[in-house]
C-alpha positions in Angstrom: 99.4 111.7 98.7 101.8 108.9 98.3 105.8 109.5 99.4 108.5 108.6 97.1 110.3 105.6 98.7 113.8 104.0 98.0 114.0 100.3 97.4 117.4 98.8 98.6 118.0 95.2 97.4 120.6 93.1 98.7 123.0 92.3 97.0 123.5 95.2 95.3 122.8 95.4 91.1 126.3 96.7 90.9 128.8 97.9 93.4 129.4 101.2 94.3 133.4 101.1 92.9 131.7 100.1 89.3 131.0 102.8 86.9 128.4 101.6 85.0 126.4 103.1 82.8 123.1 100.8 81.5 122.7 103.0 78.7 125.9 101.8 77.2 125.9 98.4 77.9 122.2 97.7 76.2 120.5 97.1 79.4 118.0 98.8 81.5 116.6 98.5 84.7 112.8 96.6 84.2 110.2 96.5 87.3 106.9 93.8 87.1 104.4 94.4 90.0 102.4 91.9 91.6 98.7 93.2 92.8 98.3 90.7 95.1 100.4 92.1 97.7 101.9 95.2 96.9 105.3 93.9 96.0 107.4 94.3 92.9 110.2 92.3 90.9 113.0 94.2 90.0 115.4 92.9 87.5 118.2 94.3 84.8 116.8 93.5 81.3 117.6 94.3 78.1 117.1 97.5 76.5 114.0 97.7 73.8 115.9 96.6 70.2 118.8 94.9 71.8 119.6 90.5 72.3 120.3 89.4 75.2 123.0 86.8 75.5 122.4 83.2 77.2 124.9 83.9 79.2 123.0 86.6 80.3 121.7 86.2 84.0 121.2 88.6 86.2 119.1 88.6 89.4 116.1 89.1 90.2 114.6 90.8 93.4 111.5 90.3 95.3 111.0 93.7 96.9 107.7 94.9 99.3 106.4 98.6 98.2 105.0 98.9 101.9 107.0 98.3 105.2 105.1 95.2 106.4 103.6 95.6 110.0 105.7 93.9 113.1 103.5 92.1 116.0 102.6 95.7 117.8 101.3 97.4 114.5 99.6 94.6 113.6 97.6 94.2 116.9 97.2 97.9 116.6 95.4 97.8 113.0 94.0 95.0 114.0 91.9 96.3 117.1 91.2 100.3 115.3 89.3 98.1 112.3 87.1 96.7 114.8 86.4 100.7 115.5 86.3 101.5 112.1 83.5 98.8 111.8 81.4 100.1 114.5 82.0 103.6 112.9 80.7 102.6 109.3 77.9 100.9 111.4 76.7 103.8 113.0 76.9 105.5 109.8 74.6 103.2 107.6 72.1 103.1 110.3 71.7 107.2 110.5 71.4 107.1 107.3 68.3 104.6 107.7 66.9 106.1 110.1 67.2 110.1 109.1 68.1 112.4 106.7 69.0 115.4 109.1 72.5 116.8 109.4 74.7 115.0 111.8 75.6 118.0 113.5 72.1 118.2 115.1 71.9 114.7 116.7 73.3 114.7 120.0 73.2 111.3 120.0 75.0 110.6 116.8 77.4 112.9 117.9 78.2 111.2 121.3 78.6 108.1 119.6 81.3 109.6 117.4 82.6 111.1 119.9 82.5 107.6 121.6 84.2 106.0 118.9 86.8 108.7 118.4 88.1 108.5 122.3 88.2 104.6 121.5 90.7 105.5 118.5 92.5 107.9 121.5 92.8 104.9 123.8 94.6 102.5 121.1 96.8 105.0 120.2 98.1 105.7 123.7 98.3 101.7 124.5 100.6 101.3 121.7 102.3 104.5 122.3 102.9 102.8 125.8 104.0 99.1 124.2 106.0 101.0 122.0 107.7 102.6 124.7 108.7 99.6 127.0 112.6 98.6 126.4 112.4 95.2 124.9 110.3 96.3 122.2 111.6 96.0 119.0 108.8 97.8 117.0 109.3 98.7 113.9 107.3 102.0 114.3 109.4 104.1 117.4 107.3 105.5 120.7 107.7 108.7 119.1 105.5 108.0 115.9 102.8 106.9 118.1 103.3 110.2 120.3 102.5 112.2 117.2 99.8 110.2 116.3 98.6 110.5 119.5 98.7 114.7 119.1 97.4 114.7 116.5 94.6 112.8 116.6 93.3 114.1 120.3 94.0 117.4 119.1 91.4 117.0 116.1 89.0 115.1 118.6 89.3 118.0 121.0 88.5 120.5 118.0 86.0 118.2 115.9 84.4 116.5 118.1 83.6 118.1 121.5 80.9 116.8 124.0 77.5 117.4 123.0 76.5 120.6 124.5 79.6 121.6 124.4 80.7 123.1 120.8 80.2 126.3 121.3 81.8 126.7 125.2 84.8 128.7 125.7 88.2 126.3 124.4 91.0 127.8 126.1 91.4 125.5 129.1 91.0 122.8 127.3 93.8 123.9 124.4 95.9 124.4 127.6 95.2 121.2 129.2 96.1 119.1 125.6 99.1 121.0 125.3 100.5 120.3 129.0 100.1 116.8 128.4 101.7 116.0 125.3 104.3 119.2 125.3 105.8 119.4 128.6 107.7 122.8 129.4 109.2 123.8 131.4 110.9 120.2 132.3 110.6 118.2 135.4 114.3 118.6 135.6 114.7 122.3 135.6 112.3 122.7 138.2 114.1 120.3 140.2 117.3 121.5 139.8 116.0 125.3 141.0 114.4 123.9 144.1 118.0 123.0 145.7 119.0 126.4 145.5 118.9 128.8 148.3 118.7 131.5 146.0 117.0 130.1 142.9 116.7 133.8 141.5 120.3 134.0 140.9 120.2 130.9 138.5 120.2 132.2 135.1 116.7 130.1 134.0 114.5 131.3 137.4 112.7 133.7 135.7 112.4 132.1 132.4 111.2 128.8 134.2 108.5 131.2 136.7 107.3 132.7 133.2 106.1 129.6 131.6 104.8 127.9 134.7 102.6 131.3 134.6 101.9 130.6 130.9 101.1 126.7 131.5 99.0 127.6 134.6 100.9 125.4 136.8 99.9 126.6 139.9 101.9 125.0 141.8 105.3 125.6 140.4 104.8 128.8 140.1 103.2 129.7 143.9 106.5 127.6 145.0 109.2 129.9 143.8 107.3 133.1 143.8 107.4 131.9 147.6 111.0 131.5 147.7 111.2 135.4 146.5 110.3 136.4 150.5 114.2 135.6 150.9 115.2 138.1 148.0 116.7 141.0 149.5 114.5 143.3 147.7 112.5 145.7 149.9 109.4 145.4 147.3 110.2 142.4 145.6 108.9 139.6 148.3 106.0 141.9 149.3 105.0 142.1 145.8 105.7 138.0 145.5 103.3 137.5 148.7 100.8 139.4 146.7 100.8 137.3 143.4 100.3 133.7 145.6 97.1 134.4 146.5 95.8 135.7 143.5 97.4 132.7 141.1 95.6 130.2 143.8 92.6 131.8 142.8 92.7 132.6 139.3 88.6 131.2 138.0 88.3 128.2 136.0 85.6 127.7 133.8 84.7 124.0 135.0 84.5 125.1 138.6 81.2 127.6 137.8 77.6 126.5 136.5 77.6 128.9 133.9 79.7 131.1 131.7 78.7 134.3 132.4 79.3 133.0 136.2 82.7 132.2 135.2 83.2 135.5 133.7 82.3 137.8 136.2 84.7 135.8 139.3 87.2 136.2 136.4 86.4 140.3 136.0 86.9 140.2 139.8 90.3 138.6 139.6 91.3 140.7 137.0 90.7 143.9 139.5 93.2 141.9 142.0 96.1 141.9 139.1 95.2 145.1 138.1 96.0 146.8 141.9 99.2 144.5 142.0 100.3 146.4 138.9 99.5 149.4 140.5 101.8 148.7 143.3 104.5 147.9 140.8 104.1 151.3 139.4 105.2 152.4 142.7 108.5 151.1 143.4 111.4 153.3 143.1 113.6 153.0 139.9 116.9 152.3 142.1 115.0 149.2 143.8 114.1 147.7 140.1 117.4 145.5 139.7 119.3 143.0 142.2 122.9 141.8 141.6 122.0 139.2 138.9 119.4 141.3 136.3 116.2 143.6 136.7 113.7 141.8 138.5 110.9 144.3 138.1 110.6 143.5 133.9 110.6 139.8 134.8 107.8 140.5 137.1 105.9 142.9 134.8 106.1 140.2 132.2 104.5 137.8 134.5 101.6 140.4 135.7 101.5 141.3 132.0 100.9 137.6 131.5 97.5 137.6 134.3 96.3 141.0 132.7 95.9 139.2 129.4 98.2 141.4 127.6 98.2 139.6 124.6 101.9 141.6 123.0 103.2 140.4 125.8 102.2 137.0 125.9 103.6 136.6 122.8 106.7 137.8 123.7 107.6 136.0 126.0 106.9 133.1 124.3 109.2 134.1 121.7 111.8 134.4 124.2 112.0 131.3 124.7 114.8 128.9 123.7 112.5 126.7 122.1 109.5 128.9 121.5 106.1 127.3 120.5 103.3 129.1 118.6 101.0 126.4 120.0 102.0 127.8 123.5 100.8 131.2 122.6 97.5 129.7 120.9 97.0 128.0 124.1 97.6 131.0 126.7 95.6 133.5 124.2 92.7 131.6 125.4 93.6 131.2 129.0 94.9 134.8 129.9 94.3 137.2 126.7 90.3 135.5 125.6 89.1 133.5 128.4 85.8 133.7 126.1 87.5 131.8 123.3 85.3 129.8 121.0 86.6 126.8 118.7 85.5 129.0 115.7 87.6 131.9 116.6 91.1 130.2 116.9 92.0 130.4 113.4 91.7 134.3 113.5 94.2 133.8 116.5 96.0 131.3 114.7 96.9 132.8 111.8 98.2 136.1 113.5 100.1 133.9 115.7 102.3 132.1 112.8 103.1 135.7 111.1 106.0 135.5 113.8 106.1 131.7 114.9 105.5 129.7 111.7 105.4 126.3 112.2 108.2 123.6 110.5 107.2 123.2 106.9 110.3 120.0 107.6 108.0 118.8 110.4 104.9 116.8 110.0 103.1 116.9 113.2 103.6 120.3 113.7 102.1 121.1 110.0 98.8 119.0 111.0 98.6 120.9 114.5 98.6 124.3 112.2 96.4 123.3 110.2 93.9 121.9 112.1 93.7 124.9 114.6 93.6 126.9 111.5 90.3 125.7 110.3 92.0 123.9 107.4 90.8 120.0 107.9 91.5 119.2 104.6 95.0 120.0 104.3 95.8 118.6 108.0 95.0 115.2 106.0 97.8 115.7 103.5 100.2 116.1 106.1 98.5 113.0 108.1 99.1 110.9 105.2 102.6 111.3 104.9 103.0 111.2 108.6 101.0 107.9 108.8 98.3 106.4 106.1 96.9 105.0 109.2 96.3 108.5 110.6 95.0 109.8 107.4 92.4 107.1 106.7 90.5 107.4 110.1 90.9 111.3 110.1 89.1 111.8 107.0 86.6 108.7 108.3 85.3 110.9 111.0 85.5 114.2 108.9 83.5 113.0 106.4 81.0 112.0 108.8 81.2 115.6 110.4 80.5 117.2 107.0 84.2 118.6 107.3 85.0 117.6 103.4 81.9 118.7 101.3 83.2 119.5 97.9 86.9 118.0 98.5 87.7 115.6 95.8 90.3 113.8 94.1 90.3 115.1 89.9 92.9 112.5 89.3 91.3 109.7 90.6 87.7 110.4 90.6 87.4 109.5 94.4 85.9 111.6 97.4 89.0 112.6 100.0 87.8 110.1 102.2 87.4 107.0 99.8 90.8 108.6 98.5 92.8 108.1 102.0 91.0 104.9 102.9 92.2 103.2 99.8 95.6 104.3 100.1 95.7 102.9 103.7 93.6 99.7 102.5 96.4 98.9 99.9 99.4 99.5 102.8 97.0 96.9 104.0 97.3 94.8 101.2 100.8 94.6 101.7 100.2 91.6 104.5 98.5 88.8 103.3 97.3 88.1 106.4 95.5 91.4 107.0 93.2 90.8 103.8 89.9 90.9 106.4 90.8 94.6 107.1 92.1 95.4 103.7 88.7 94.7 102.3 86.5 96.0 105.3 88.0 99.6 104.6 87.5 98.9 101.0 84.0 98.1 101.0 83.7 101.3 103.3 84.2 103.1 99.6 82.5 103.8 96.8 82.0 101.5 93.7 86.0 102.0 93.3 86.6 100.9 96.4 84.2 97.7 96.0 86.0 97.0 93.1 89.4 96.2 94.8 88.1 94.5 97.8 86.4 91.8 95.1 89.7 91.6 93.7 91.6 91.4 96.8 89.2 88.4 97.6 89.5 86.3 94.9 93.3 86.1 95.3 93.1 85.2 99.4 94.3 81.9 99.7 91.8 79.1 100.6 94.1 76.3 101.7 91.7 73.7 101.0 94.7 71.3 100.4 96.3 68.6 102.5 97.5 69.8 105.7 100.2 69.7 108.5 99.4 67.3 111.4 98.6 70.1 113.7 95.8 71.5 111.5 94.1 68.1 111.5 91.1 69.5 113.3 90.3 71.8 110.8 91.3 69.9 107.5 88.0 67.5 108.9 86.0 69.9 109.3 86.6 70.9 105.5 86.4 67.1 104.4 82.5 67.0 106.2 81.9 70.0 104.1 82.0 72.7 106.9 83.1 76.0 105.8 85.5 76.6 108.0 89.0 79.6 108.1 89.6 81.8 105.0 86.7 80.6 102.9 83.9 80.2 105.5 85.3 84.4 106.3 85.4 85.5 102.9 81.7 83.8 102.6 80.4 85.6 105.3 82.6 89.4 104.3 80.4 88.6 100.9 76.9 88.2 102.4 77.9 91.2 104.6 78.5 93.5 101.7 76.2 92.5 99.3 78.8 90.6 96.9 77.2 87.1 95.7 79.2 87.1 92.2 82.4 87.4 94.7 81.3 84.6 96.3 80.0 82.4 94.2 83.6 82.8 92.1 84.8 82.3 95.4 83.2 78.6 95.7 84.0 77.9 92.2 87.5 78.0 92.9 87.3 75.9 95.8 85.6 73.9 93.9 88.6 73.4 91.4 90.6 73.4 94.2 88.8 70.4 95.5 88.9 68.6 92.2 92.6 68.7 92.4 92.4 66.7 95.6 90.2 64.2 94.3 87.2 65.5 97.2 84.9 65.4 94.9 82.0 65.5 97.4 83.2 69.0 98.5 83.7 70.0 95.0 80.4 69.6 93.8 78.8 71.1 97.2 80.4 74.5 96.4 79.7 73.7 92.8 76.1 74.1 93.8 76.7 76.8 96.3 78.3 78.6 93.6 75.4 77.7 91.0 78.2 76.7 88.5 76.3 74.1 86.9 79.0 73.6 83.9 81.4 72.9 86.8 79.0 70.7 88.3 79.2 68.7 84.7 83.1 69.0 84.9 82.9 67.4 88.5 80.8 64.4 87.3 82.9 64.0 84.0 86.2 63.5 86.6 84.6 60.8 88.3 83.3 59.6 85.5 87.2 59.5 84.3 88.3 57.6 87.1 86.7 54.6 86.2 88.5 55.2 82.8 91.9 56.0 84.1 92.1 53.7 87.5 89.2 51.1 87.0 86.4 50.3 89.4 87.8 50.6 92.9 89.4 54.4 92.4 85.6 55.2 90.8 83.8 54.0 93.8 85.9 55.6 96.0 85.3 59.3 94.4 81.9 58.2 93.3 81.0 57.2 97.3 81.2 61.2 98.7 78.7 62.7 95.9 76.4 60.3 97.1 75.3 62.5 99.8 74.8 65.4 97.5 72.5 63.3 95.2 70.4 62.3 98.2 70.2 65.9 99.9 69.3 67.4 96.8 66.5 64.6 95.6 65.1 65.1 99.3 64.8 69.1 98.4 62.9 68.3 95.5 66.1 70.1 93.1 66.7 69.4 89.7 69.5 70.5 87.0 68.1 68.5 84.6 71.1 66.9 82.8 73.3 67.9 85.3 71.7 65.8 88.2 71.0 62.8 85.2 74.9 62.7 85.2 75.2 62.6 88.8 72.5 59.8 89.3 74.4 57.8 86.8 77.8 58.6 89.1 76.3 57.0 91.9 73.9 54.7 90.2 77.2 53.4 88.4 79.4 53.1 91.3 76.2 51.2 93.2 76.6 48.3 91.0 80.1 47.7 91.2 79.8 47.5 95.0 77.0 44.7 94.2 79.2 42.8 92.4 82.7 43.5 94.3 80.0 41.7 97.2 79.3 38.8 95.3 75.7 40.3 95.2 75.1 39.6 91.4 71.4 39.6 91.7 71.6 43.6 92.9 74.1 44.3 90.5 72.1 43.1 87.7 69.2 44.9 88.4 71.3 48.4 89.0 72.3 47.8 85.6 69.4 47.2 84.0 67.5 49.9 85.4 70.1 52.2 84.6 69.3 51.9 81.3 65.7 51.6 81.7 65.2 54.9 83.7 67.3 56.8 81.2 70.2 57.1 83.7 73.1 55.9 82.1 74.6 58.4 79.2 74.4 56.9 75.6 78.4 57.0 75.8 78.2 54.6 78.6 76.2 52.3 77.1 78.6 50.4 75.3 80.5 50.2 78.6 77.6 48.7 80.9 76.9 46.2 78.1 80.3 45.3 78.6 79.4 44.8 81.9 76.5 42.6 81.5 78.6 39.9 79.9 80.0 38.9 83.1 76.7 38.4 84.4 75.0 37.1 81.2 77.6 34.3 81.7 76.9 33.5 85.2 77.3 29.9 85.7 74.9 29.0 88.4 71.8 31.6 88.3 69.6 33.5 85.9 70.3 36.9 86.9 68.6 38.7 84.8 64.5 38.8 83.8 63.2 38.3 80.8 62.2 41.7 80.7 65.7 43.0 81.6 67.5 41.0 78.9 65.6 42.3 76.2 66.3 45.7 77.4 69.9 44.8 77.2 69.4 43.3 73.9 67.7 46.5 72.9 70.3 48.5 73.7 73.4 46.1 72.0 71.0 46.8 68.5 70.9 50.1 69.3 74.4 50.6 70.0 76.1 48.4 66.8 73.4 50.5 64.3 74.4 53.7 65.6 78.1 52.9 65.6 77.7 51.8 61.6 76.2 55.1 60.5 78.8 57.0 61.8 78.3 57.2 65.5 81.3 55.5 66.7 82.7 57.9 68.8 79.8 59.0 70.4 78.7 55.4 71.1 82.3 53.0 71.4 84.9 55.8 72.5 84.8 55.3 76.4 84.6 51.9 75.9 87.5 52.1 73.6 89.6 53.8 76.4 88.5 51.4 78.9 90.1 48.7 77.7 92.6 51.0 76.5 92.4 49.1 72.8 91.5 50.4 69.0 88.1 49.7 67.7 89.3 46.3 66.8 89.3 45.4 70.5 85.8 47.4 71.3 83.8 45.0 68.1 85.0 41.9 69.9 84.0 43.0 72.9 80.1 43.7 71.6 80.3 40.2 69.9 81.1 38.4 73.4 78.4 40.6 74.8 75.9 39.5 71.7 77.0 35.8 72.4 76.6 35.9 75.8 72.7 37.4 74.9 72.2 34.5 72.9 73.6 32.2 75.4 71.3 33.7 78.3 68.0 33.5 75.7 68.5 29.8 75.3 69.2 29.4 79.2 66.2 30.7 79.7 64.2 29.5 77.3 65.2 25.5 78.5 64.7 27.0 82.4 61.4 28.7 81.8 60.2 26.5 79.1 58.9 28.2 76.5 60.5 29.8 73.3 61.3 33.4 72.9 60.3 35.1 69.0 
């Protein structure tokens, strides 16, 4: 289904006046592609076996497999998704609510059709943009003109009015053919009205014969009216006779019922057939003017109202630029005025023994094969027309039951899932369309799903610092609201049913967060994500900004998961060590905002009852006793009770036996890299600490007076 494209780079590998052959000089031509948005590196590299030189350098090109939409296509895909949407709706919710063909739901089917005349409409806006002359689009009016054909053409076929599939099509054919493939032109008809003997210009009759065909009334009344001047004796008296009767001709809109239609049109039949009789009757000798023989001309056109269909064709193929679509069309105004839908391809197909369509030309190979019954094939034609064209087609087709039993071998996909893809990844060639990308994707089966996950994970969040004019939304990200690409590719995962997606989604906003130090945010989508190992890793880079940067940096970082640890203790949550480690975080940072204060008396108590409760990691505990020297040595108050000395006592014994049995590292190391020392400098710190104890038991004991055992 995919063309072949060429890729021209600029500047050029090699130039045209060098022979080169990359066989021969060790080199070949290499290609890497990048899934994330369809484009590809191209590059000369060495053959397999051979060693490059380091003088070696050749360039390296950045290339897009797909044409990248301009500002009119991209409005145009834009507004046909939100159709598409309201198409897959409708679908899912038939589904739900029966299990009955679509075909015998009116209402289903007027809401396709609905939808379908919506497509229609966006088609023919563009087509109109496209058209203006300051547009610079990169698609031309023309393209949008044969998507326009096309696609009416298979609504007109596929998806008539409820009530209305099995009325007679002719009109109808007629009326869609007028209005895209105007003939004869505007022009000629002009140009034939200054005359004051139009019948001597070589194109009168050709021009009166397809106004018949077209049923332009009009026209065709006009110059069979200018035929009372020809000097003729039978010729304007026969003219005169035809007005009327083409006035007249029955249209099957203008009667309540078919067979009401069909018997005014058996009438009117009776009136071309006594006009031919009168034709019969003019002389031989009075059969030709000056210019040609009027009387075939005219015989062609009554041929045309008797519904001769040899002649009808004929005449078409006359023509200078004849149209098998034009025959199609007139077969079922003048030959079958009883034509059904399901009959055309009969007609069809005997048509195109003598006016095949262009194999060269795409629209017309869609237009033959969807009035020859042949959906399936129209879409491989509409795909290399437009993958836009293709996708929707098969959309509605599939929906219509028009593709039972069509599938892809290769690829293992349905025909629809297999066009949708192939327009979702023309998609994926605009970073910026990834919302519609993945909404036709997840219109697919698990495939499909698949890819739209993928295409996902890589959209960019942009979580990082800003510009100045995006400093609205960068504060609504810093309070933790989900706002642009990752508050939409939150709610495209609820949609569709993809929580892995997003909760891989969070965690990567998450480390993305991390990076800028919001470690609030980070630990929010930590939770949203349920990563509780990244929650860990979240705590542990607080943690290490005490290490690396000291108190002030730590209570900084530690100051925004405050919030967290209070939301989540008022929900009644719990992640065990997880939420231990966070309460230390905070609990930690708590007490060196006491004591930056100057309130000691707070900060003592935070420290005790860290280690108390159980807060406070056993690797920490060398560090807080560190801590408790500085208040131990207090000059002018006893901050600590007796009670909470001992603790600290307890835990000094605790940590010098565990560090002599081996447990150094697990007890002294982020102490050690505190101070930034060797263990040397860690054992003298503990013995000012154990001095300090001693110090603060004799204070205590001379200020309580008693003696401590």
């Amino acid at each position: 289904m995919a063309s072949h494209k060429t890729l021209v780079v600029t500047p050029p590998v090699f130039r045209l006046e060098e022979d080169v052959n990359l066989e021969e000089t060790g080199r070949t031509l290499g290609v890497a592609t990048n899934p994330a948005n369809n484009s590809a590196a191209i590059f000369v590299a060495q053959a397999p076996g051979q060693k490059s030189s380091a003088n070696d350098v050749d360039p390296i090109y950045i290339c897009s497999l797909d044409d990248l939409p301009d500002k009119e296509r991209h409005a145009f895909i834009t507004d046909t998704t939100v159709i598409f949407k309201l198409f897959q709706k409708l679908m899912e919710e038939t589904k739900n609510q029966q299990n009955q063909l679509l075909q015998a739901d009116d209402k289903v089917l007027e809401a396709i059709r609905k939808l379908c005349v919506d497509y229609v409409e966006h088609i023919k806006e563009i087509w109109v943009d496209s058209s203006r002359p300051d547009t610079t689009t990169g698609f031309s009016s023309d393209h949008y003109q044969r998507l326009l054909t096309v696609f009416s053409l298979f609504v007109l076929l596929f998806v008539p009015e409820p009530g209305f599939e099995d009325a007679p099509f002719g009109e109808d054919l007629m009326e869609w053919l007028n209005m895209y493939f105007i003939a004869p032109s505007t022009e000629d008809g002009e140009q034939l009205s200054t005359l004051d003997k139009p019948w001597e210009h070589e194109n009168f009759w050709t021009y009166l014969k397809r106004t018949t065909l077209r049923g332009l009334t009009k026209a065709t009344t006009f110059f069979l009216d200018t035929l009372t001047r020809h000097p003729s004796d039978n010729l304007p008296g026969l003219a005169q006779e035809l007005i009327p009767i083409i006035n007249s001709q029955p249209h099957l809109q203008s009667f309540n019922s078919e067979r009401e239609f069909m018997q005014a049109h058996h009438r009117w039949r009776e009136r071309v057939k006594a006009v031919r009789v009168q034709m019969e009757r003019v002389p031989e000798g009075d059969r030709a003017d000056d210019v040609e023989f009027w009387w075939d001309n005219l015989s062609d056109i009554v041929g045309i109202l008797e519904g001769r269909g040899d002649i009808v064709q004929r005449v078409c193929e006359e023509f200078e630029e004849p149209d098998w679509k034009e025959v199609c069309a007139a077969w079922g105004i003048f030959v079958n005025p009883r034509l059904r839908r399901q009959e055309l391809p009969g007609i069809v197909a005997k048509v195109l023994e003598t006016l095949p369509p262009d194999p060269t030309y795409d629209e017309d190979m869609i237009h033959s094969n969807l009035l020859s019954g042949l959906p399936a094939k129209a879409l491989q034609y509409s795909a290399q027309l437009d993958p836009w064209l293709a996708a929707h087609m098969a959309d509605v087709m599939e929906a219509l039951k028009l593709l039972e039993g069509e599938f892809d071998t290769s690829t293992g996909l349905s025909t629809r899932d297999s066009y949708i893809l192939a327009y979702a990844e023309y998609l994926h060639a605009d970073p910026t369309l990834w919302r519609q990308c993945v909404a036709y994707m997840y219109s697919c089966s698990e495939q499909g799903k698949l890819r739209a996950d993928e295409v996902l994970l890589h959209v960019p969040l942009r979580l990082g610092k800003r510009a100045p004019e995006d400093a609205s939304v960068e504060e609504d990200i810093r309070h933790g609201d989900l706002v642009g690409a990752l508050k939409e590719i939150s709610q495209t995962c609820f949609e569709n049913q993809r929580e892995d997606v997003r909760r891989t989604v969070c965690r990567i906003a998450a480390q993305t967060l991390v990076h800028e130090k919001e470690y609030g945010l980070a630990i929010s989508y930590c939770k949203s994500a349920e990563d509780w190992a990244g929650l860990g890793r979240v705590i542990d880079r607080i943690l290490n900004e005490y290490i690396a940067h000291g108190p002030d940096a730590f209570v900084r970082c530690a100051s925004q998961v405050a919030p967290s640890l209070q939301e989540w203790a008022l929900h009644g949550e719990s992640r065990g060590v997880f939420m231990h480690r966070l309460m230390f975080a905070v609990c930690y940072a708590r007490f060196h905002d006491f004591r930056a204060a100057g309130q000691l008396q707070d900060a003592a108590s935070e420290l005790v009852a860290m280690l108390q409760e159980g807060v406070a990691p056993r690797a920490w505990w060398a560090v807080l006793l560190s801590d408790a020297a500085e208040l131990l040595q207090h000059d002018h108050a006893l901050l600590f009770s007796q009670d909470g000395a001992l603790q600290i006592l307890r835990t000094m014994n605790e940590v010098s036996t565990r560090a002599l049995q081996g447990g150094e590292d697990e007890y002294l190391d982020v102490l050690r890299r505190v101070q930034k020392g060797d263990t040397k400098d860690v054992a003298r710190r503990l013995k000012v600490v154990r001095l300090a104890l001693a110090k603060y038991f004799a204070r205590y004991n001379v200020a309580e007076g008693t003696f401590m055992h």
